[in-house]
CHARMM-style PDB file with segment names, atoms N, HN, CA, C and O in Angstrom:
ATOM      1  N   UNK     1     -35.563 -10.054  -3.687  1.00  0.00      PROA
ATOM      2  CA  UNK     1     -35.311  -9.105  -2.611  1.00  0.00      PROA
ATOM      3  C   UNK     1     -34.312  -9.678  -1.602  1.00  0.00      PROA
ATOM      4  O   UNK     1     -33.555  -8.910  -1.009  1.00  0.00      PROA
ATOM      5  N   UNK     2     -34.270 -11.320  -1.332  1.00  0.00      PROA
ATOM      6  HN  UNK     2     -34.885 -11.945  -1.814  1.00  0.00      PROA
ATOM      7  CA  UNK     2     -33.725 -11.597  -0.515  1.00  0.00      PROA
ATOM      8  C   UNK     2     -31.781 -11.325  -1.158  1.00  0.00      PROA
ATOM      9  O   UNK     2     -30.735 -11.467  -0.526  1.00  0.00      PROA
ATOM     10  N   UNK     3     -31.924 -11.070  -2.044  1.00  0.00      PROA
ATOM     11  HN  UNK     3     -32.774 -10.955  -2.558  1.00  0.00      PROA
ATOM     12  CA  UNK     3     -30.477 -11.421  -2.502  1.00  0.00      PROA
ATOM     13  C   UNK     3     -29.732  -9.757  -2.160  1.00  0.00      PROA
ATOM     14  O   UNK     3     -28.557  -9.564  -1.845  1.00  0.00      PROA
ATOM     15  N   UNK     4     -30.535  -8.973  -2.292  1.00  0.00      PROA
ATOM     16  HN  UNK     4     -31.489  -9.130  -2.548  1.00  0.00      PROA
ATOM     17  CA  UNK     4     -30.246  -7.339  -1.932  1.00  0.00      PROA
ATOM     18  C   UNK     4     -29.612  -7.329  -0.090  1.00  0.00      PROA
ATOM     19  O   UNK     4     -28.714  -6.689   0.457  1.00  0.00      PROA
ATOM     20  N   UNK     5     -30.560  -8.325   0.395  1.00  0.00      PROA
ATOM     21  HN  UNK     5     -31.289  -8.845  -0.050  1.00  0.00      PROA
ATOM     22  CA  UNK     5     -29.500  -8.669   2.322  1.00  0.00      PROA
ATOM     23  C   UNK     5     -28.133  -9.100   2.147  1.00  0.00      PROA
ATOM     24  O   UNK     5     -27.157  -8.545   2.652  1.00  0.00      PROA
ATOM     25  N   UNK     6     -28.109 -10.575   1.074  1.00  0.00      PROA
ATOM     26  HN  UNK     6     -28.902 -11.026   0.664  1.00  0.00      PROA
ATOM     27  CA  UNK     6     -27.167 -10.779   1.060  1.00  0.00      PROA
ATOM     28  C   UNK     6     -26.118  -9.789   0.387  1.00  0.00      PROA
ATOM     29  O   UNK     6     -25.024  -9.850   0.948  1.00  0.00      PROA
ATOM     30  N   UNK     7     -26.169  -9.022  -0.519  1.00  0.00      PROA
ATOM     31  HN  UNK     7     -27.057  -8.973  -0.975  1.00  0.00      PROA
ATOM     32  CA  UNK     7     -25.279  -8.050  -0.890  1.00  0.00      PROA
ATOM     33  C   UNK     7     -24.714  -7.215  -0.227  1.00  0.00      PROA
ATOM     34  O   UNK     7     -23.532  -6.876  -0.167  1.00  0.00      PROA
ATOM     35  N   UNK     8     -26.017  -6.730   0.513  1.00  0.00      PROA
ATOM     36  HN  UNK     8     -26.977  -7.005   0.464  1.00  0.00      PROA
ATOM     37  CA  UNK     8     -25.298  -5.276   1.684  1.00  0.00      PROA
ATOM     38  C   UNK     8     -24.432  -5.974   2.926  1.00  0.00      PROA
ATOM     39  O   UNK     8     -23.476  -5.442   3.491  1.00  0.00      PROA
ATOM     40  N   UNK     9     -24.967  -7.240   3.208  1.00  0.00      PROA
ATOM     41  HN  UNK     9     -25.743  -7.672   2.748  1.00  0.00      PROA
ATOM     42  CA  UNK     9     -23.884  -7.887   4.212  1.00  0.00      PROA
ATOM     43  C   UNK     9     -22.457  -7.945   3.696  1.00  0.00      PROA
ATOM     44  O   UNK     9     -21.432  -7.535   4.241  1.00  0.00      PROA
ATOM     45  N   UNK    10     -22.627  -8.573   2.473  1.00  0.00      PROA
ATOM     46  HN  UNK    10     -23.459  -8.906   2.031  1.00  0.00      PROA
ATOM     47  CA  UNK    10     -21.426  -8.742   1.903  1.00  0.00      PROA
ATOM     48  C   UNK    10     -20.483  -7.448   1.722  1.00  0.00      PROA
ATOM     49  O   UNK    10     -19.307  -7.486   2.083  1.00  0.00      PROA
ATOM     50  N   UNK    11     -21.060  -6.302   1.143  1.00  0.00      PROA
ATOM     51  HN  UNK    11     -22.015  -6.272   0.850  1.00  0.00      PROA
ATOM     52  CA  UNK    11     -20.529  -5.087   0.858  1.00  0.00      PROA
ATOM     53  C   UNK    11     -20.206  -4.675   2.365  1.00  0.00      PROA
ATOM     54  O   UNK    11     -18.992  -4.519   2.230  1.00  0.00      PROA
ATOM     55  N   UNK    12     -20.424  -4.427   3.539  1.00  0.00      PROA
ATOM     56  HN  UNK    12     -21.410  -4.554   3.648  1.00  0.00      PROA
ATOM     57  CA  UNK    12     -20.555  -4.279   4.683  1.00  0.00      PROA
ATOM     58  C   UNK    12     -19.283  -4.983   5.228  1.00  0.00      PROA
ATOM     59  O   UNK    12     -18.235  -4.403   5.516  1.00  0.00      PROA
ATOM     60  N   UNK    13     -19.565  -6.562   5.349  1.00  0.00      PROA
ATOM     61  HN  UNK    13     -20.416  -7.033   5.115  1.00  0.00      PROA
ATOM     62  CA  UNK    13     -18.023  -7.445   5.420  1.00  0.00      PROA
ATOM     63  C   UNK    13     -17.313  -7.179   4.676  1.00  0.00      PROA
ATOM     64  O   UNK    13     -16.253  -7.793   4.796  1.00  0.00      PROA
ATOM     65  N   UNK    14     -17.371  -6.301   3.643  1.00  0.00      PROA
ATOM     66  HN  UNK    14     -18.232  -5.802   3.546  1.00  0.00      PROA
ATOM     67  CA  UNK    14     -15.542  -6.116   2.411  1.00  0.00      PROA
ATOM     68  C   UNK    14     -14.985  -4.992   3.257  1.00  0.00      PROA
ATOM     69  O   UNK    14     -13.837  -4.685   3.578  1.00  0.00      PROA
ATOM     70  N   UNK    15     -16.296  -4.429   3.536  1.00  0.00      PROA
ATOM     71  HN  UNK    15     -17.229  -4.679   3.276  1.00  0.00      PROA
ATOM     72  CA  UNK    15     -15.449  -2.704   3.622  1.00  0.00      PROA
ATOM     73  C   UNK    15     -15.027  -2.970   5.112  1.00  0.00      PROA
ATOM     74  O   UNK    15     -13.956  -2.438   5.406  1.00  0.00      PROA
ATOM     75  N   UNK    16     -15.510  -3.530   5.901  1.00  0.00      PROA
ATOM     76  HN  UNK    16     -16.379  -3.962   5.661  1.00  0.00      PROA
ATOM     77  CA  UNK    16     -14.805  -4.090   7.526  1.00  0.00      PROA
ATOM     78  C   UNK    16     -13.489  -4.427   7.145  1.00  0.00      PROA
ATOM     79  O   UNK    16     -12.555  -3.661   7.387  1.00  0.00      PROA
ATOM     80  N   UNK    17     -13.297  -5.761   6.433  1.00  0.00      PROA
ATOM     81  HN  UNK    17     -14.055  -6.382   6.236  1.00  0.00      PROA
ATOM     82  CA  UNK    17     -12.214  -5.912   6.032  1.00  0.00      PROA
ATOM     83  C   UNK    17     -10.969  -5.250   5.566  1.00  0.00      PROA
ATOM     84  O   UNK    17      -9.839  -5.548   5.952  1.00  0.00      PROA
ATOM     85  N   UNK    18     -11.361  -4.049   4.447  1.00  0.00      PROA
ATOM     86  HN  UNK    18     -12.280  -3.808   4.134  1.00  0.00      PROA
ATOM     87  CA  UNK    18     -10.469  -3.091   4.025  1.00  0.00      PROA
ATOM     88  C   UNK    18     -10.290  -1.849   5.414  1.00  0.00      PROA
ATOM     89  O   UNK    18      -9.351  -1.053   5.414  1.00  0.00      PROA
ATOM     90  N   UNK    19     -10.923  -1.865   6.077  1.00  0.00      PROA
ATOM     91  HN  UNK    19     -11.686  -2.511   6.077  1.00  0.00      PROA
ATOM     92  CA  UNK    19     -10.820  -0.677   7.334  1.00  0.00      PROA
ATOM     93  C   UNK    19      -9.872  -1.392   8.170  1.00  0.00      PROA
ATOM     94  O   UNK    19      -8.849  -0.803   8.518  1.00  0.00      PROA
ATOM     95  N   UNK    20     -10.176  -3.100   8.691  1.00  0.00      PROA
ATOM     96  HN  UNK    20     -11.007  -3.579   8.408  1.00  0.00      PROA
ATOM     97  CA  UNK    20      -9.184  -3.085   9.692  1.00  0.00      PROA
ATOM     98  C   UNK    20      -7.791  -3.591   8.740  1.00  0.00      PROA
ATOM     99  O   UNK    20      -6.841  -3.850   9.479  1.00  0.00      PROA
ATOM    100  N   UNK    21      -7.510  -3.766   7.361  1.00  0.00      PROA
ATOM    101  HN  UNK    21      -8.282  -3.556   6.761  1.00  0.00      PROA
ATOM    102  CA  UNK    21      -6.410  -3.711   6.518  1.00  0.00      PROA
ATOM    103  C   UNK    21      -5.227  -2.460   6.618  1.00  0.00      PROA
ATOM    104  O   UNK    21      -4.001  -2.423   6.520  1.00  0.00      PROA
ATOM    105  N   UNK    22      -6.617  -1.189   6.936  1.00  0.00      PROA
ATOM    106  HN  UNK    22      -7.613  -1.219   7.015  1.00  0.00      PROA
ATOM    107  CA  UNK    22      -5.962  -0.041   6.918  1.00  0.00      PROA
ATOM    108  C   UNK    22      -5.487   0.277   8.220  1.00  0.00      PROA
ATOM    109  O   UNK    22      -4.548   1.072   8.183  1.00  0.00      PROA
ATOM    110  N   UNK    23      -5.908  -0.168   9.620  1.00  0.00      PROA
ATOM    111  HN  UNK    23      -6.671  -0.813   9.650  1.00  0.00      PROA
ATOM    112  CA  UNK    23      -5.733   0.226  11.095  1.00  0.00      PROA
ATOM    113  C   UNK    23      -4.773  -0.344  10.940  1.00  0.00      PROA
ATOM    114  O   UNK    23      -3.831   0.374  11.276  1.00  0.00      PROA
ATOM    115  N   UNK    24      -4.235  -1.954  10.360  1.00  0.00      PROA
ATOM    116  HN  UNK    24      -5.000  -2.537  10.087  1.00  0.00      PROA
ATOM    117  CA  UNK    24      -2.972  -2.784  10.895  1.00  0.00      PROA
ATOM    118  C   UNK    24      -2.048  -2.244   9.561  1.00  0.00      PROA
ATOM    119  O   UNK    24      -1.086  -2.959   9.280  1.00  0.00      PROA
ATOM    120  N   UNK    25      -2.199  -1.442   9.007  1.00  0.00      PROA
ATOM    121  HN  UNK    25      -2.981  -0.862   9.236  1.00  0.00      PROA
ATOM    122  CA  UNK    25      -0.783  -0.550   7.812  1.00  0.00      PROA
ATOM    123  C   UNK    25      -0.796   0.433   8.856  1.00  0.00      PROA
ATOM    124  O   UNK    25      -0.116   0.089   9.822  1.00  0.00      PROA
ATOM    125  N   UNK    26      -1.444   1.723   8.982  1.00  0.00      PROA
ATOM    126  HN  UNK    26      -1.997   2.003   8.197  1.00  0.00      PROA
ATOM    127  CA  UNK    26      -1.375   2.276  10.220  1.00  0.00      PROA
ATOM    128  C   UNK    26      -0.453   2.120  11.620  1.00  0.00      PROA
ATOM    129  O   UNK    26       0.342   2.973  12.017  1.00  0.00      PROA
ATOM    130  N   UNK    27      -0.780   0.651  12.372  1.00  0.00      PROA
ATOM    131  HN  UNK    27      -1.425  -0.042  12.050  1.00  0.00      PROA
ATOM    132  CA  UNK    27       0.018   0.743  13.393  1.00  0.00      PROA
ATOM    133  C   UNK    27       0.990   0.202  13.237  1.00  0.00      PROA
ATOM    134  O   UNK    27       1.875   0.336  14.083  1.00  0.00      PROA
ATOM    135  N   UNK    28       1.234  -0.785  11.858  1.00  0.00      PROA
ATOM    136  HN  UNK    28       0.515  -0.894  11.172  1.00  0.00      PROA
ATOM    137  CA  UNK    28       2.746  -1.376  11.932  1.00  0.00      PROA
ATOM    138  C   UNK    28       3.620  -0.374  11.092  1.00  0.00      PROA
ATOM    139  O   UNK    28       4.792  -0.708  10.923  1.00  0.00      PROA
ATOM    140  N   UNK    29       3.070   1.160  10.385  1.00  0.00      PROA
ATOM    141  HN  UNK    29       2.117   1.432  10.522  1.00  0.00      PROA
ATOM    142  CA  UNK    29       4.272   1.996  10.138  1.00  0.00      PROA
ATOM    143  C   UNK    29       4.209   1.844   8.308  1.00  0.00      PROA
ATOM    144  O   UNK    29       5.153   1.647   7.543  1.00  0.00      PROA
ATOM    145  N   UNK    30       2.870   2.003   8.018  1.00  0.00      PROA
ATOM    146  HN  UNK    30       2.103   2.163   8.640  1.00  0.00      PROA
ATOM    147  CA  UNK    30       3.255   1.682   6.834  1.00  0.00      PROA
ATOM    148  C   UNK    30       3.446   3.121   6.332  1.00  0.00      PROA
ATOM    149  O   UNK    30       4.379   3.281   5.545  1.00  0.00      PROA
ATOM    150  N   UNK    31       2.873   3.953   6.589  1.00  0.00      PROA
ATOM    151  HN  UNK    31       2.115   3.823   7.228  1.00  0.00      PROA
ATOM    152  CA  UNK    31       2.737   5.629   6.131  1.00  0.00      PROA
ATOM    153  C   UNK    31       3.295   6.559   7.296  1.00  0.00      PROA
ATOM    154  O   UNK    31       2.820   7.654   7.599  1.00  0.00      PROA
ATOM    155  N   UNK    32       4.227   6.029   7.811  1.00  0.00      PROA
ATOM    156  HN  UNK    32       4.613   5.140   7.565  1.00  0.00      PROA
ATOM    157  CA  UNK    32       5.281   6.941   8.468  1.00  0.00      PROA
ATOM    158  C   UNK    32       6.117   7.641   7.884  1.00  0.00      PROA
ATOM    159  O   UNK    32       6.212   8.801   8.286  1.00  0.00      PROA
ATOM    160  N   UNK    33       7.097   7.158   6.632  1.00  0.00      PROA
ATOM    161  HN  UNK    33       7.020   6.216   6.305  1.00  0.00      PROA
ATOM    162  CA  UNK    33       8.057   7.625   5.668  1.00  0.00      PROA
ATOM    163  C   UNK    33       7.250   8.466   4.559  1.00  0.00      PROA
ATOM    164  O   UNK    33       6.701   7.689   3.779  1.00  0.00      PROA
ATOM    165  N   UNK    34       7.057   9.552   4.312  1.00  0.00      PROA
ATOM    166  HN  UNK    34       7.503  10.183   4.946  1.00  0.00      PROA
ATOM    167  CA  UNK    34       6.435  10.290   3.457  1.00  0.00      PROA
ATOM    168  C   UNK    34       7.387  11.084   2.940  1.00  0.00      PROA
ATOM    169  O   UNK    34       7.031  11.563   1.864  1.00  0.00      PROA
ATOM    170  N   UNK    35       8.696  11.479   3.366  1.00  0.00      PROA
ATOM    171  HN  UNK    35       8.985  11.090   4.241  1.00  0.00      PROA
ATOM    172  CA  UNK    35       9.834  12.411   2.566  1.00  0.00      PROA
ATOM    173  C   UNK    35      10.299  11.629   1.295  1.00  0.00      PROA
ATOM    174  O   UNK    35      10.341  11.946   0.106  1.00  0.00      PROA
ATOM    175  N   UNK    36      10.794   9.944   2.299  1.00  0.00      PROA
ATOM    176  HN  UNK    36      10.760   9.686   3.264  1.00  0.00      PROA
ATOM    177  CA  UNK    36      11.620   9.532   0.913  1.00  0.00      PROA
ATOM    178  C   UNK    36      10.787   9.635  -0.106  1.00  0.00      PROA
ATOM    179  O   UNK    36      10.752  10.489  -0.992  1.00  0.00      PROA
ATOM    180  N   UNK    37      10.065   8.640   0.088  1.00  0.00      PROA
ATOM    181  HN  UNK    37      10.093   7.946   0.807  1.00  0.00      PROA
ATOM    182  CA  UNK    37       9.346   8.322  -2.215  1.00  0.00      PROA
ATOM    183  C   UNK    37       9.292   9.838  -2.964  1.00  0.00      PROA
ATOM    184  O   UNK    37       9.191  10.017  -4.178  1.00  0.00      PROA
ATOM    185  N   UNK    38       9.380  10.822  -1.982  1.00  0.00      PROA
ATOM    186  HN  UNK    38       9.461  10.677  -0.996  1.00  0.00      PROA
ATOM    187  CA  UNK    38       9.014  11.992  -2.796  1.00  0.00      PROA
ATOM    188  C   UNK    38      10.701  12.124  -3.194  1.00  0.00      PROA
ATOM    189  O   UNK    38      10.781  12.048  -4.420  1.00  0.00      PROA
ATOM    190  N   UNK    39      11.850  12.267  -2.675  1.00  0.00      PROA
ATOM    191  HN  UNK    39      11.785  12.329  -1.679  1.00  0.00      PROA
ATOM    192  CA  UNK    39      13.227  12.149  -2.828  1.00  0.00      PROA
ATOM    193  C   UNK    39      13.978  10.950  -4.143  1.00  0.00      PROA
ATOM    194  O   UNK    39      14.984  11.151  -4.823  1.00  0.00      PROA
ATOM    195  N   UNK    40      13.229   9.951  -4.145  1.00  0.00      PROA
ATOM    196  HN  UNK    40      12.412   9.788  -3.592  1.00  0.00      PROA
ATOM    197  CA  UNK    40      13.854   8.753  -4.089  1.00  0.00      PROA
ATOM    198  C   UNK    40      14.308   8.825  -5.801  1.00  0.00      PROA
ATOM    199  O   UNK    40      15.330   8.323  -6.270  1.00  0.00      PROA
ATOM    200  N   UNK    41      13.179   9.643  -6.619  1.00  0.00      PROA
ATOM    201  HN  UNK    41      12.349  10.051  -6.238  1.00  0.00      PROA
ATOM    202  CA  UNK    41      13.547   9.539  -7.881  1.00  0.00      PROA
ATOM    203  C   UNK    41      14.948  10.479  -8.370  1.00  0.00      PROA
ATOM    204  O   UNK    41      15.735  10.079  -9.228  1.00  0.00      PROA
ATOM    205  N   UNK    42      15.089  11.905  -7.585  1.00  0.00      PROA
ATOM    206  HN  UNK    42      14.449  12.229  -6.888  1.00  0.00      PROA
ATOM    207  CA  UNK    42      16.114  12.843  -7.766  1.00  0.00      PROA
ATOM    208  C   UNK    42      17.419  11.758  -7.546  1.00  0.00      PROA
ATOM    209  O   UNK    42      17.395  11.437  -8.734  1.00  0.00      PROA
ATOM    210  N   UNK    43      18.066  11.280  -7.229  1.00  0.00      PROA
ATOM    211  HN  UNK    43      18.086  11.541  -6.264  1.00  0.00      PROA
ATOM    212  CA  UNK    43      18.911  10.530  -7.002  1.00  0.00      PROA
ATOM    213  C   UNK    43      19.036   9.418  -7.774  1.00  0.00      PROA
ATOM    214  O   UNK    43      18.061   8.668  -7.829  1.00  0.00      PROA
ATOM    215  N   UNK    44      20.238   9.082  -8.518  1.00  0.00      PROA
ATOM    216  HN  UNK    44      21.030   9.691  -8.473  1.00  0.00      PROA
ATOM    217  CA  UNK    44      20.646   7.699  -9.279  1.00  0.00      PROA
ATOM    218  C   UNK    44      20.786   6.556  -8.713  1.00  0.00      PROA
ATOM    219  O   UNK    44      20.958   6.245  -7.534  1.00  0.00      PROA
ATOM    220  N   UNK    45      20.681   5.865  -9.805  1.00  0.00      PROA
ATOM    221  HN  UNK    45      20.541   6.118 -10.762  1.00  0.00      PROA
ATOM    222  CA  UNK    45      20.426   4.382  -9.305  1.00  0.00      PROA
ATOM    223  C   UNK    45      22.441   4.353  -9.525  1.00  0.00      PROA
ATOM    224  O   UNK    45      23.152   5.028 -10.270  1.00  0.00      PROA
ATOM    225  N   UNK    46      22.869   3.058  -8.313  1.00  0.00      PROA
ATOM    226  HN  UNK    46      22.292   2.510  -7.708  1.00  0.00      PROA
ATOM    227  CA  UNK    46      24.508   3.565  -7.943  1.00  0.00      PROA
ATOM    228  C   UNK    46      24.660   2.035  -8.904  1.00  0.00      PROA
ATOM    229  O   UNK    46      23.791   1.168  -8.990  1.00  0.00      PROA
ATOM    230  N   UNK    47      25.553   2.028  -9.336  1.00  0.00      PROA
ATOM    231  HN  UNK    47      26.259   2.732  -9.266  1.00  0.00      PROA
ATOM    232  CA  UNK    47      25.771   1.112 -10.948  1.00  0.00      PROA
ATOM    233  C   UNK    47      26.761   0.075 -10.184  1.00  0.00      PROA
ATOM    234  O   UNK    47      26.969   0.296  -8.991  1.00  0.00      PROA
ATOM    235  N   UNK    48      27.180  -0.678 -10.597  1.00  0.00      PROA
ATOM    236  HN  UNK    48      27.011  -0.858 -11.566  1.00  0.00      PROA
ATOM    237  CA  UNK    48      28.129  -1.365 -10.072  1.00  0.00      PROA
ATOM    238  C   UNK    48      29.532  -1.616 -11.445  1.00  0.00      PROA
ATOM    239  O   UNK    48      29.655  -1.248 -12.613  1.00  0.00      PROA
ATOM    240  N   UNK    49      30.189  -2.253 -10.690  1.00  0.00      PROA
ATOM    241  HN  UNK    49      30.090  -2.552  -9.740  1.00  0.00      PROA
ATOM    242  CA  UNK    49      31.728  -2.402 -11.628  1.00  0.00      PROA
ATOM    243  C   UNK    49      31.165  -3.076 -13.135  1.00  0.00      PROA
ATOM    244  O   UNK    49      31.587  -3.082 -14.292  1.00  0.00      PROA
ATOM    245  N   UNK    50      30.396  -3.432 -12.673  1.00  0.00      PROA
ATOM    246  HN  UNK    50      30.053  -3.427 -11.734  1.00  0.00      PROA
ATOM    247  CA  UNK    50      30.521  -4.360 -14.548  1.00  0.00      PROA
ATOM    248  C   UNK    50      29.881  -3.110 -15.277  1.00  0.00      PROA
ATOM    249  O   UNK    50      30.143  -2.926 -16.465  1.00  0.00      PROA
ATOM    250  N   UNK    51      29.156  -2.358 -14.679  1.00  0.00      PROA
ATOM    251  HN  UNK    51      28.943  -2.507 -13.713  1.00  0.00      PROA
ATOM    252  CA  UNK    51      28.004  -1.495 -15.498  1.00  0.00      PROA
ATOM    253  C   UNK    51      29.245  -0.289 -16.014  1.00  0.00      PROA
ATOM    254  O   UNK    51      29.040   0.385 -17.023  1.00  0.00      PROA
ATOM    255  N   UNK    52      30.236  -0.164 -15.376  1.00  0.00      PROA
ATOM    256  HN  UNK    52      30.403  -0.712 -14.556  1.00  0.00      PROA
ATOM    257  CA  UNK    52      30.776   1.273 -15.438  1.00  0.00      PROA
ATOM    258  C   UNK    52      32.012   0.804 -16.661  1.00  0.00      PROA
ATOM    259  O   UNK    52      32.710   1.614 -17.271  1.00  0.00      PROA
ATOM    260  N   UNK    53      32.056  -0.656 -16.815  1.00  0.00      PROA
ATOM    261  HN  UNK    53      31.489  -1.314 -16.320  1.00  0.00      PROA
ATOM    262  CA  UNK    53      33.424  -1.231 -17.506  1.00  0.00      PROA
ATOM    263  C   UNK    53      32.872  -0.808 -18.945  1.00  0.00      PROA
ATOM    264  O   UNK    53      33.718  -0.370 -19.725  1.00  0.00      PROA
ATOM    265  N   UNK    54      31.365  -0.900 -19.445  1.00  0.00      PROA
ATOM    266  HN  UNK    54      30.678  -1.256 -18.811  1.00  0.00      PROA
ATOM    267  CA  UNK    54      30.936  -0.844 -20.553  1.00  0.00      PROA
ATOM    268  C   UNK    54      30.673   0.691 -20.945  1.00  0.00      PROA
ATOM    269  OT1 UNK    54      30.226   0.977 -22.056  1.00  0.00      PROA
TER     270      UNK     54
END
């Protein structure tokens, strides 16, 4: 029984962990840009000189 405390603590400390993971993506801007990735595939990849010689 005692090992069922230690689990829920543990499960308890992961998910703390993954919440304040998600507050500091949040305030440093990680899910601000939501147009490009949806854009990003319609558009070519831009080749350079050696690619265009072949």
């Amino acid at each position: 029984m005692e090992i069922m405390y230690i689990l829920i603590g543990c499960s308890v400390l992961l998910a703390l962990v993954f919440l304040c993971a998600f507050f500091w993506a949040n305030k440093t801007g990680q899910h601000n840009d939501t147009y490009t990735p949806s854009v990003r595939i319609l558009f070519d990849d831009e080749t350079t000189e050696e690619e265009e010689e072949r």
